[in-house]
Every structure is written in C-alpha cells, then in structure tokens.
C-alpha positions as CSV (number, residue, x, y, z in Angstrom):
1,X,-2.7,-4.7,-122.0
2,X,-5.3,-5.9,-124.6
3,X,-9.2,-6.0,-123.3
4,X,-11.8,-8.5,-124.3
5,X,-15.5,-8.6,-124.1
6,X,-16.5,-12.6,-123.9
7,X,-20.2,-13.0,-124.7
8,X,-21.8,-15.9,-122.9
9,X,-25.0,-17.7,-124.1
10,X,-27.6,-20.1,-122.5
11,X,-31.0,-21.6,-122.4
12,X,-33.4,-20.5,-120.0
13,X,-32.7,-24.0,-118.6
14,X,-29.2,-23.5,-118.3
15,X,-29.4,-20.1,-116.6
16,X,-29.4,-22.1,-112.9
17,X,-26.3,-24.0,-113.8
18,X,-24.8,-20.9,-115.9
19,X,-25.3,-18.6,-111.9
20,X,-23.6,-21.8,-110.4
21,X,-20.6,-21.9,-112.5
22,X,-20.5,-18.6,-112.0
23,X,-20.5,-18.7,-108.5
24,X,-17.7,-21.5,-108.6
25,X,-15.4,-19.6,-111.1
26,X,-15.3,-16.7,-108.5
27,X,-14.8,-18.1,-105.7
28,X,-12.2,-20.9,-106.8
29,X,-9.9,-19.6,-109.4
30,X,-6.7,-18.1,-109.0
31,X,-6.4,-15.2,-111.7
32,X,-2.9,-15.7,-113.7
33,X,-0.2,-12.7,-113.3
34,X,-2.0,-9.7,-115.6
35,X,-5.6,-11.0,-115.8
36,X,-8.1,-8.3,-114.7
37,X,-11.8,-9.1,-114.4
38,X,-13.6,-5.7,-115.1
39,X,-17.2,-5.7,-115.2
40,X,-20.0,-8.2,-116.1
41,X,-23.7,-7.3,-117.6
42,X,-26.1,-10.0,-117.8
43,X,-29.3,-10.1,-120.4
44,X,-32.1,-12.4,-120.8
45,X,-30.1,-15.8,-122.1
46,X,-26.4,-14.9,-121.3
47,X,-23.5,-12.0,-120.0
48,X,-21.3,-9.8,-121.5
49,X,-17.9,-10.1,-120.0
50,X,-14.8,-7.6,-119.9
51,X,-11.2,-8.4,-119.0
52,X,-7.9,-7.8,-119.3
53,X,-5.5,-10.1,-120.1
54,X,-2.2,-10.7,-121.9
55,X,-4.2,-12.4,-124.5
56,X,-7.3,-14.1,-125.7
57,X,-5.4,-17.8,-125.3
58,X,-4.6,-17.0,-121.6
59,X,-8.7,-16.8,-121.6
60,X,-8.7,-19.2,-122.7
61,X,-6.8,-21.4,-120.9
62,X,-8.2,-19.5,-117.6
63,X,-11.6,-21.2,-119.2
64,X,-10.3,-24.3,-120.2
65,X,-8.9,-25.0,-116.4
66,X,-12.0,-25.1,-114.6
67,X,-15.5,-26.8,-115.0
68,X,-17.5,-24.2,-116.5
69,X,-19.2,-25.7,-119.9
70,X,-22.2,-23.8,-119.6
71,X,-19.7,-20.8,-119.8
72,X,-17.7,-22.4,-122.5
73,X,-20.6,-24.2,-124.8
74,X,-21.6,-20.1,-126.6
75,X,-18.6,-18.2,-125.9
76,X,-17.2,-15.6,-128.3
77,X,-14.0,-13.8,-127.3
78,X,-13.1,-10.1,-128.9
79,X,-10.9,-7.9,-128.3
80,X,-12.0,-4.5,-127.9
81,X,-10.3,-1.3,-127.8
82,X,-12.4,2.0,-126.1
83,X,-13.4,4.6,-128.6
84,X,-14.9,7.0,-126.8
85,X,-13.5,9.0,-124.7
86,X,-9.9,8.2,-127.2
87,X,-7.8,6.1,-125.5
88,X,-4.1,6.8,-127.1
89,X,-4.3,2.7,-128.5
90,X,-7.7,4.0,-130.3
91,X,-6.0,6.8,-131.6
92,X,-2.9,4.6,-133.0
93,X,-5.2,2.2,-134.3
94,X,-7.0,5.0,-136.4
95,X,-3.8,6.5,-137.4
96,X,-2.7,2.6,-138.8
C-alpha cells in the first residue's frame, strides 16, 4: 500500500482554527477500508502528515468530505517510498 506525506500550511492566525479542525477530523471521521494514519509532526506554520492509503484521490476525498479548509487551503500530497532501512518497494523502484 502506497504512503503519503501531506504537508499542511497556515498563518500564525490560522494555527487556532488549523488545532480545531484537527481536533474535529479525529474525532469525527470514519477512516475508509485501507486508510492508515501513521504519524504527524508539526513546525512553526503547518504539519507534516503520513498515511497510508489506496491512493492519493481517496485522500483526497477523505479531505474533501469534511470541513477542514484550513487543512485543505496549502496542502501538498506525495507519495513517498522509505529509503533507508530498504524496503523491497525501494529496492524495485531502484532496480526500474
């Protein structure tokens, strides 16, 4: 299953709203069949964000369902594969 680092962005007056939509994402949403939340790390202005998922559209739409526009307003979706330690995905990719 494909992982994905979202990058979220906001204003230091956004940040309040940004911890609230937070707050309401986690405790409201349903995560679809093979959607994995791994880890979060927050900086000065924004989060880093890793998940699983199927693909970056069921993101997405996982996104798009619920009222999150500080969230949504600087958000750039990557997938990501682990380098190091190899994963056998990293290793294919190198070998492609």
């Amino acid at each position: 299953m494909p992982t994905y680092h979202i990058t979220h962005r906001w204003s230091d007056e956004e940040a309040l709203d940004a911890m609230r939509e937070a707050a309401d994402f986690f405790t409201k949403v349903d995560l679809p069949e093979g959607v994995e939340f791994l880890a979060s790390y927050n900086f000065d202005g924004g989060c880093h964000v890793l998940w699983k998922a199927p693909s970056k559209e069921v993101l997405l739409g996982l996104l798009e369902g619920i009222d999150v526009p500080t969230f949504r307003k600087n958000m750039e979706i990557t997938e990501v594969i682990q380098s190091y330690p190899p994963t056998i995905e990293y290793i294919i990719r190198l070998w492609y």
